[in-house]
SETI-917243 format. One record per residue: x, y, z of N, C-alpha, C in turn. Coordinates in steps of 0.2 Angstrom, whole numbers, plus 2048, in hexadecimal, padded with zeros to 3 digits. Each point is the difference from the previous one (the first is absolute). Layout:
BEGIN
XYZXYZXYZ/...
% end
This chain:
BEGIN
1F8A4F6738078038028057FA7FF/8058027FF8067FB7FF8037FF807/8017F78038048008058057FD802/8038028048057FD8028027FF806/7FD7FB8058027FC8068077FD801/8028028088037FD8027FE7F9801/7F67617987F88017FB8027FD7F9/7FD7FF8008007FC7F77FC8057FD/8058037FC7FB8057FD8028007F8/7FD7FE7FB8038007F87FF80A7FF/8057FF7FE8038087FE7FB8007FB/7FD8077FF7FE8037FB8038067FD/8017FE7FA8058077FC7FB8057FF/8018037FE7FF80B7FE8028017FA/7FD8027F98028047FD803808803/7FF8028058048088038077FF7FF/8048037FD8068017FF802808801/8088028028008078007FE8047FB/7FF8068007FF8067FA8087FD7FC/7FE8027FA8067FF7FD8068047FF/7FE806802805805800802802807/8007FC8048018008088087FA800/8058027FE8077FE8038007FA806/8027FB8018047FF808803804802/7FE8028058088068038047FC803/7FE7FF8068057FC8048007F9802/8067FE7FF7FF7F88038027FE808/7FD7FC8018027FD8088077FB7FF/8028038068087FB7FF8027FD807/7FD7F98027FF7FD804807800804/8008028068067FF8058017FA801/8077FB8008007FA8018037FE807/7FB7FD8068048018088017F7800/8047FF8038017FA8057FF7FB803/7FA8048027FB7FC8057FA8047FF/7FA7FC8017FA8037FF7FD801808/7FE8067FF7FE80780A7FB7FD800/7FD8018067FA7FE8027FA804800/7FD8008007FA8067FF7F97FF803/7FF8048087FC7FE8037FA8047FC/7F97FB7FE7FB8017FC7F9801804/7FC8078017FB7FF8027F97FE7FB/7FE7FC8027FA8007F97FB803802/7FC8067FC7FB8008027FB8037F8/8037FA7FC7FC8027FA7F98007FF/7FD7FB8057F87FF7FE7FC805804/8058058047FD805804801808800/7FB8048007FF8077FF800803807/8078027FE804804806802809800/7FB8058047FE8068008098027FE/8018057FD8048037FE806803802/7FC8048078038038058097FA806/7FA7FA8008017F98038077FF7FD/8008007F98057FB7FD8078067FF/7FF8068008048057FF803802807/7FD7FF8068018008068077F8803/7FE7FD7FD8027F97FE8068017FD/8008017FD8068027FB805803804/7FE8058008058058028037FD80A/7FD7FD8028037FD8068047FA7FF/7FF7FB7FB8047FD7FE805803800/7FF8057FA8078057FC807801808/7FC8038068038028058027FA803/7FF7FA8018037FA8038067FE7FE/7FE7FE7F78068017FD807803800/7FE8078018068058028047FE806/7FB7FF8048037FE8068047FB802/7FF7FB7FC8027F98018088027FA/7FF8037F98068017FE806805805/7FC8038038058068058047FA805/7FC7FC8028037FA8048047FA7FD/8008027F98057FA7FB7FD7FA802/7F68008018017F98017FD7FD7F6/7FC7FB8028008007F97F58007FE/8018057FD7FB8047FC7FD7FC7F8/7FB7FB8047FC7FC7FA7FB8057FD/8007FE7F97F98037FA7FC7FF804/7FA8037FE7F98008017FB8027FB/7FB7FC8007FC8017FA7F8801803/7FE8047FD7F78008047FB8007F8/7FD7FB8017FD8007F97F7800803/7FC8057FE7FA8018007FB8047FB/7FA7FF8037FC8067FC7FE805803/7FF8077FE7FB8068067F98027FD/7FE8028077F88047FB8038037FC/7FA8027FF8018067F9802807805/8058037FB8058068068058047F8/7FF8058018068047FA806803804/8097FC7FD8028038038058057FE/8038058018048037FC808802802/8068007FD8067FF800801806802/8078018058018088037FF8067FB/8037FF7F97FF8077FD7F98007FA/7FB7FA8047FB8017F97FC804801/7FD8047FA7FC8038007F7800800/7FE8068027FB7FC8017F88027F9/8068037FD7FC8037F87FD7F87FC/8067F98057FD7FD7FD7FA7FA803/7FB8058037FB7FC8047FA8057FE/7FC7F97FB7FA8047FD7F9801804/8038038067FC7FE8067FF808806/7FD8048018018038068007FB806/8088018038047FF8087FA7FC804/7FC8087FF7FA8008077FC7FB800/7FE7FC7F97FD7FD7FD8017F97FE/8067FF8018057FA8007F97F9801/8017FC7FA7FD7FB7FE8027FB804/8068028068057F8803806806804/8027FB8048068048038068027FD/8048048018048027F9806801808/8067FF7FD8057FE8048068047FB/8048058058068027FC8047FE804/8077FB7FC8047FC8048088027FE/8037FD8018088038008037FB7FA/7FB7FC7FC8047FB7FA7FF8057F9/8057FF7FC8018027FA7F68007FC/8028057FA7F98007FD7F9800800/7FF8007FC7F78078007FD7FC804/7F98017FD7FA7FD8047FC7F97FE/8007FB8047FD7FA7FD7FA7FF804/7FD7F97FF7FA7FE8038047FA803/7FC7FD8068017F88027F87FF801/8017FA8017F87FD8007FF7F97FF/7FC7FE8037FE7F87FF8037FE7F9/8037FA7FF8017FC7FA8088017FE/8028058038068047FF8047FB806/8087FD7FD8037FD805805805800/8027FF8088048098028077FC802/8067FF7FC8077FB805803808802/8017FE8078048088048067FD802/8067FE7FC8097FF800801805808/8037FC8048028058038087FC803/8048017FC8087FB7FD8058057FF/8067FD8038088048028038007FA/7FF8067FC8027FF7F98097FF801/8048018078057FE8008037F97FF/7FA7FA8017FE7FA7FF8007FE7F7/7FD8057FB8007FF7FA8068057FD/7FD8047FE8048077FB7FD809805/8038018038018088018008037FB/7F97FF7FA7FE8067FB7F98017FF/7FC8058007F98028017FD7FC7F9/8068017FB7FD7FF7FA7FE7F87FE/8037FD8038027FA8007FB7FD801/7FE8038067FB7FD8057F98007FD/7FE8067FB7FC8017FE7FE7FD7FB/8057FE7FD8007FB7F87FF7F7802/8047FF8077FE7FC8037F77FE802/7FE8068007F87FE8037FE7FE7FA/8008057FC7FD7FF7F98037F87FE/8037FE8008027FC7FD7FD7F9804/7FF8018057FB7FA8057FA8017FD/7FC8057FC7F97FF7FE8018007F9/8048007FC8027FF7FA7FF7F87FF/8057FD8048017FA8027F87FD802/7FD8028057F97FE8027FB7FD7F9/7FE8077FD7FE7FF7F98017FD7FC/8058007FE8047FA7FA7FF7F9803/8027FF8068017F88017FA7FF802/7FA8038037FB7FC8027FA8017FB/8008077FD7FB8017FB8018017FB/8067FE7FE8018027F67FF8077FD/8018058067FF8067FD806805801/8028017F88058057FF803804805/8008028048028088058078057FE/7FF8058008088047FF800805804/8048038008048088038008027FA/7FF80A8047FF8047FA805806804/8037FF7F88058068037FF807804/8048028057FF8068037F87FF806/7FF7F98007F98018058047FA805/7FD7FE8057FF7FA8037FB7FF802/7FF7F77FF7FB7FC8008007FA7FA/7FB7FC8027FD7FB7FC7FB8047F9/8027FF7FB7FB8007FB7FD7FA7FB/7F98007FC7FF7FB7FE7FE8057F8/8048017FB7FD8077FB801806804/7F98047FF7FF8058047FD7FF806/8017F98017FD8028098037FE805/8018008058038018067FD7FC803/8037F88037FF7FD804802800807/8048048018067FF807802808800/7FF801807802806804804801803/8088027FE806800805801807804/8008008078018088038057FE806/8068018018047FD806802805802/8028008088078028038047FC805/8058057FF8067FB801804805805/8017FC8068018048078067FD803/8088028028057FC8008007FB7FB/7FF7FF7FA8007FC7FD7FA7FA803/7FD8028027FA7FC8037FA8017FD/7FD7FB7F97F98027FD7FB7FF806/7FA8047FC7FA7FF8027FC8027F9/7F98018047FB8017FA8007FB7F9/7FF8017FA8017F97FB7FC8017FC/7FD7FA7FD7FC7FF7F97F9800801/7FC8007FA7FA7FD8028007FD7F8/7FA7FD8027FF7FC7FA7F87FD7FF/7FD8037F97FA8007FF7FD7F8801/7FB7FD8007FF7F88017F98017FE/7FC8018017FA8028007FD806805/8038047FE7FF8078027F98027FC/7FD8038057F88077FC8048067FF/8018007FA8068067FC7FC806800/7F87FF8037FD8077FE803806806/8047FF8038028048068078057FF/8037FC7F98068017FF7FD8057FA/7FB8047FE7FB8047FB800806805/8008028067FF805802806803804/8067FD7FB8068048028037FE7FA/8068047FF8067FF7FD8067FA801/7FE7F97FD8067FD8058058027FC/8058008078088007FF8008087FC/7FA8048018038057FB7FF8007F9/7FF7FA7FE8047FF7F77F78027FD/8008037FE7F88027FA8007FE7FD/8047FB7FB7FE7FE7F78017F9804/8017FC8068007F98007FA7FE806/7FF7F87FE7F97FD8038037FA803/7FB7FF8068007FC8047FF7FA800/8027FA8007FE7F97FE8017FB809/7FD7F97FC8007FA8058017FB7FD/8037FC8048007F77FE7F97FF7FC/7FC8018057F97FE7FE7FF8027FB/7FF8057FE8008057FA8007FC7FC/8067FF7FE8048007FB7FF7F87FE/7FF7FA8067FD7FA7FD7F88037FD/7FE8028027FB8007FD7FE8047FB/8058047FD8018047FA8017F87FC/8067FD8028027FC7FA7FA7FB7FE/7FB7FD8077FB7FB7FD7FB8037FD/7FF8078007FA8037FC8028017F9/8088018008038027F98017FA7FB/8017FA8058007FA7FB7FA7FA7FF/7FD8038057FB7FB8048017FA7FF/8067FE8058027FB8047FB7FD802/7FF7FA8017FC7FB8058067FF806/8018048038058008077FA803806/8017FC8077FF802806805805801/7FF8058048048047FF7FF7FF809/8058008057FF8008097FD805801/7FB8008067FB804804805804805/7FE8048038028088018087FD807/7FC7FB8048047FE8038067FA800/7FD7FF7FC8077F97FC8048057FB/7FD8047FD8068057FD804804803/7FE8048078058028048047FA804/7FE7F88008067FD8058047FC7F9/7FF8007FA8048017FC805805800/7FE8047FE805805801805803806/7FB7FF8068088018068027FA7FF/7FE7FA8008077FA7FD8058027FD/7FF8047FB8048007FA804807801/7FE8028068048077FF805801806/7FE7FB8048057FC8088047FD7FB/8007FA7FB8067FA7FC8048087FD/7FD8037FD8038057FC805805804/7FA8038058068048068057FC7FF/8007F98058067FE8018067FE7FD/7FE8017F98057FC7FA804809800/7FC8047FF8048077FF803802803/7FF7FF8078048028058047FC803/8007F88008017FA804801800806/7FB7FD8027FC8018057FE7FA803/7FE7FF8057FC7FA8027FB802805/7F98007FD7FA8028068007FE807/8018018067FC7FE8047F9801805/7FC7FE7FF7FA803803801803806/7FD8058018018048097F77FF802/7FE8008067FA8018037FE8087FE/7F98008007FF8057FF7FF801806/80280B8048008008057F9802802/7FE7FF8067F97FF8047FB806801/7FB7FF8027FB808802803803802/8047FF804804808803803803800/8067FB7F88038047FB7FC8077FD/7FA7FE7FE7FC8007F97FE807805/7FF8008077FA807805806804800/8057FE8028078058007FF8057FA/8017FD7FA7FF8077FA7FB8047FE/7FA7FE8037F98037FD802807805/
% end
């Protein structure tokens, strides 16, 4: 059933380049502020956090926020960066033609949610950044905001792993060729985001095979991982390529430096909240 509850690291290049008859559609056009906002930061990258938990999460944040704007007091970014079990979740108007699975039968918990966009997977090795930021604070446009994520994992790739990334016209997301590195599905409530990206690292892609992601039929699903290891076999490189766990704290390094340079930003760490936050949502 579908539910819904209340580092030193030498860069290695890619031969992967876009399709060639795939365009840049859009460019990012960085807002230039004053002063850099502060951005309270929960980390919880090296930890696999149930689905239902961080969506719960969210959305309370989202209502404090409000609050504190309705009070004119002043309303800091928020960032939650982690990973979930394995869970599918689906966008308010997605369909479920694209699940190659009977419901009743569900290989994982399937979650239909109020953010833009079909159906994806999350899963270990996947880092999940959840924005939850006063787009009054940057730019008041959805579109913006969108090209802005993309642009944070665009940026990840290129500076820390020498791998090409684009935007395909008429989609959203991170591509690498035909494959899809990064998953963007937001909403945006008073101008207040939630929800946000995902980004492949070492993802088990075999789970992203028994659904349609994002809907799209002619495109394939890729990883960081992947993809260094496509280029060491393609060249056979004498390269260590990092193990499972040094390449995920690679890449949230690189995508905390990245966030913050897109957005300008300055992290601050928050405590993660205690047991009795966590018994509250269940």
């Amino acid at each position: 059933m579908i539910l819904a509850p209340n580092l030193c690291f030498r860069t290695i290049p890619t031969t992967c380049t876009a399709v060639k008859h795939q365009k840049e559609p859009h460019r990012f056009n960085p807002v230039t502020q004053t002063k850099t906002k502060a951005c309270e930061c929960y980390d919880l990258h090296k930890e696999l956090l149930p689905y239902a938990k961080a969506w719960s999460w969210q959305k309370q944040i989202v209502e404090e926020k409000k609050a504190l704007l309705q009070r004119n007091e002043d309303c800091p970014d928020t960032l939650i960066i982690l990973q979930h079990n394995p869970v599918y979740t689906m966008g308010t108007g997605s369909s479920e033609k694209y699940l190659n699975f009977d419901l009743a039968e569900a290989p994982f918990d399937v979650y239909r949610t109020e953010r833009g966009g079909e159906v994806t997977y999350h899963g270990p090795g996947q880092l999940v950044m959840y924005p939850i930021i006063n787009l009054r604070n940057h730019k008041m446009d959805l579109h913006w905001y969108l090209r802005a994520l993309e642009e944070v994992v665009i940026r990840v790739l290129s500076s820390t792993f020498s791998i090409k990334a684009s935007r395909i016209e008429g989609l959203t997301g991170v591509w690498v060729g035909n494959q899809k590195l990064a998953a963007i599905g937001v909403r945006v409530s008073q101008w207040i985001t939630y929800h946000g990206l995902a980004l492949n690292v070492t993802t088990d892609l075999t789970p992203f095979s028994w659904i349609v992601p994002c809907g799209l039929q002619d495109r394939q699903v890729g990883s960081i991982q992947g993809l260094l290891q496509e280029f060491q076999s393609s060249t056979r490189a004498d390269t260590q390529n990092p193990d499972d766990c040094q390449l995920i704290d690679i890449s949230y390094k690189s995508l905390i430096k990245e966030f913050c340079e897109v957005f300008q930003l300055e992290i601050h760490q928050k405590a993660i909240p205690g047991s009795e936050f966590w018994r509250e949502k269940q």
